[in-house]
C-alpha positions, 0 to 999 in steps of 0.5 A: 521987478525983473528987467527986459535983458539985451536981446541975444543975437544968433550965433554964427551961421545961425539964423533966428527962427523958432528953435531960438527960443529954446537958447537958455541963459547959459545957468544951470539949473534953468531958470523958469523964464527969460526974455527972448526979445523985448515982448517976448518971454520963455517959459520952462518951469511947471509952475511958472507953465501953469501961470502962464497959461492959466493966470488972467485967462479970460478964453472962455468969456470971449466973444470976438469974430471967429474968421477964416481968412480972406480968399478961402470963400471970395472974401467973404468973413463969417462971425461965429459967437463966442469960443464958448459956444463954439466949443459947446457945439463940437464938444460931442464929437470929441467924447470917448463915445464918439470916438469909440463909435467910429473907430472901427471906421478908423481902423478900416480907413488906416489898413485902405490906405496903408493897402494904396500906399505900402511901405517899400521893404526899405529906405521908408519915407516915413511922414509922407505916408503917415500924414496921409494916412492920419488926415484922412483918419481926421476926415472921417472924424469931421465927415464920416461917410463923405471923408472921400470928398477931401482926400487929397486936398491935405498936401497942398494945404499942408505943404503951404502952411509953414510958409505962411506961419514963418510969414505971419505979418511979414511980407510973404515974397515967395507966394505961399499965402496965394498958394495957402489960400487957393488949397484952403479954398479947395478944401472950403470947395468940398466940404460945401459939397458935403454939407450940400449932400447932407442938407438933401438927404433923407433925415438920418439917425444921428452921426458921431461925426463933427459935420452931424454933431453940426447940424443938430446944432440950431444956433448953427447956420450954413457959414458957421458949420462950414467956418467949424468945420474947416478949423478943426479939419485944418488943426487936425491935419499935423499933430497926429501924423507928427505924433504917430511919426515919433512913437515909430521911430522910438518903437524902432529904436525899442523893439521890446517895446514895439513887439510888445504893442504888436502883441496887444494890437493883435490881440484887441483887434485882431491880426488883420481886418476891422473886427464890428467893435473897436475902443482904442482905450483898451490899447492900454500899452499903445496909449502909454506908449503915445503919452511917453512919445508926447512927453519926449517929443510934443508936436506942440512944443511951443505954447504961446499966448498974449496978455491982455492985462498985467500979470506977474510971473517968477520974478516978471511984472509983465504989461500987456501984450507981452508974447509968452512961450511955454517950451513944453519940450524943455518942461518935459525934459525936467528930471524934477518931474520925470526920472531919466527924462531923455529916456523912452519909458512907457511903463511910467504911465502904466500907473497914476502919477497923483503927485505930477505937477500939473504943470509937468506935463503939458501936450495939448496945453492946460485949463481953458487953453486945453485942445479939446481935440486931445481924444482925435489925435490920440485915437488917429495915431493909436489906430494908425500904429496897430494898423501898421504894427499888425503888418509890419516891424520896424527897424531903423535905416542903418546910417539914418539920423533922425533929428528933432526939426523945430518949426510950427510944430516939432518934425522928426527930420530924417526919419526914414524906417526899414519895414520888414514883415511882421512875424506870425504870432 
């Protein structure tokens, strides 16, 4: 039986914060595990990973309320069934078919808004553009034709959901959750409007979006639409605009690696325009490139969860209410799992890994806590390079250092890019 260690202030000029977790015990190799705080246990070993996240996994047999938060519609609170249910209910929308049906609409969307907002022929701000760009690649994901009704409105929401994470059960004296609230309520405003549009328009065949895979749904009324509808837009707004930020930058620093995508985005889809079919599965070199970039730098870099009941891990009895943490950016790194882990390497996906551990690698989690939107987020980014590759080359700003920022999620601070044209061919 393991014992709770002291707990290990920060050191100096150091403030505690989410990068704090990843402050091993200073041993070589790591351990799989080490307490944080009191109630609060770090992961970073495959198996130590898989149970963890899997072990006393009662996900799929829960039932409690699922809420939007107090002020997105007056106050009011919406109880959905369980989380079952609520992901038989999406589960069409996330199929390769689905995406494949929209993805010319992806790719047509990615070049108008790479068409309102080019890239300056240097000094390039990456994220801001690249985040615009992704969510509303995510809205017509969740809206399709009405995705117009929300463009925008992913800004404000963003900008105020780091303050409000950092604040989760503190006093939050700057504002933000009143900022968060009034841009969550924008958002609930518009998609009312789309489901309005849509309850009175003439019967339609069926969409692929999430907002028609809704509503063939019977068990699914008004609020529990708008309630679905609301999540999976909001937790599509970051990871593939984070993804797609990491994959540039890497491709900047490779341009073997980079000509190498444009080539095959040009020769799937064409040097220019939105060809009448497009399957981002047959940009095989791009998604192999977009599985390296998920294993150097995981938008998820944290998993968390909290026991319900007891569980033994490595050599913890842990009780109830303990908080884990999966640091997948540490488990990534494991030259256990993967040769020259700090190196971009795409081609060591270009052929199965049957012997991987499963725990080795961990981008949108595992078993019941696996992100059913992974086929979202790796369709938006794909489309999003090819769209940007087919204009443009990327070279890094000479004296730019980009720096992994760890927060919510793992930003690529500093990341700015010289584009120049794309060369013919």
């Amino acid at each position: 039986m393991s014992h709770t260690p002291p707990v290990r202030a920060a050191g100096p000029g150091q403030e505690p914060g989410p990068a704090a977790l990843l402050r091993a015990p200073a041993t070589r190799p790591l351990p799989a595990c080490w307490w944080y705080d009191p109630r609060t246990l770090v992961v970073a070993d495959a198996d130590a990973a898989v149970r963890a996240l899997c072990a006393d996994d009662d996900t799929g047999a829960r039932s409690e309320a699922f809420r939007r938060p107090p002020g997105w519609d007056g106050g009011r609170q919406t109880a959905l069934p369980g989380r079952t249910a609520r992901l038989s209910w999406t589960q069409p929308a996330f199929t390769a078919a689905a995406v494949r049906a929209q993805a010319p609409a992806l790719l047509s969307a990615a070049d108008a808004c790479l068409d309102r907002t080019p890239p300056p022929a240097s000094d390039w701000d990456v994220l801001p553009t690249v985040l615009e760009t992704t969510a509303h690649l995510a809205a017509v994901l969740c809206l399709g034709g009405d995705a117009a009704l929300v463009h925008g409105l992913d800004a404000p929401l963003r900008a105020a959901t780091p303050a409000v994470v950092r604040g989760a059960g503190q006093p939050c004296q700057d504002g933000a959750h009143d900022r968060f609230e009034r841009a969550a309520a924008a958002v609930d405003d518009r998609l009312r409007a789309a489901l309005r549009r849509r309850r009175a328009a003439a019967p339609a065949a069926a969409g692929h979006d999430l907002l028609s895979v809704l509503l063939a749904e019977p068990a699914a009324d008004d609020e529990a639409v708008l309630t679905v509808l609301f999540s999976r837009l909001f937790s599509a707004q970051t990871a593939p605009g984070l993804l797609t930020a990491w994959l540039l930058h890497l491709l900047a620093t490779h341009p073997a690696e980079q000509r190498r995508l444009r080539a095959e985005a040009r020769r799937v889809l064409g040097p220019s325009g939105t060809p009448p079919a497009v399957d981002p599965a047959q940009l095989t070199a791009t998604q192999h490139a977009l599985r390296e970039a998920l294993r150097l730098y995981p938008p998820s870099w944290l998993l968390g969860r909290t026991l319900r009941r007891p569980v033994r891990l490595a050599d913890h009895d842990l009780a109830p209410g303990t908080e884990i943490r999966v640091a997948t950016y540490l488990i990534h790194r494991d030259p256990a799992h993967h040769p020259r882990p700090d190196a971009f390497v795409p081609g060591r996906w270009a052929t199965p890994r049957p012997g991987l551990h499963r725990g080795a690698y961990l981008p949108f989690g595992i078993g019941d806590r696996y992100c059913r939107g992974a086929s979202w987020v790796t369709a938006i980014a794909a489309l999003t390079t090819a769209a940007l590759l087919r204009r443009h080359h990327l070279r890094p700003t000479p004296g730019g250092r980009v720096t992994p920022h760890f927060s919510a999620h793992l930003e690529p601070a500093g990341l700015r890019l010289d584009p120049h044209p794309a060369p013919p061919g």
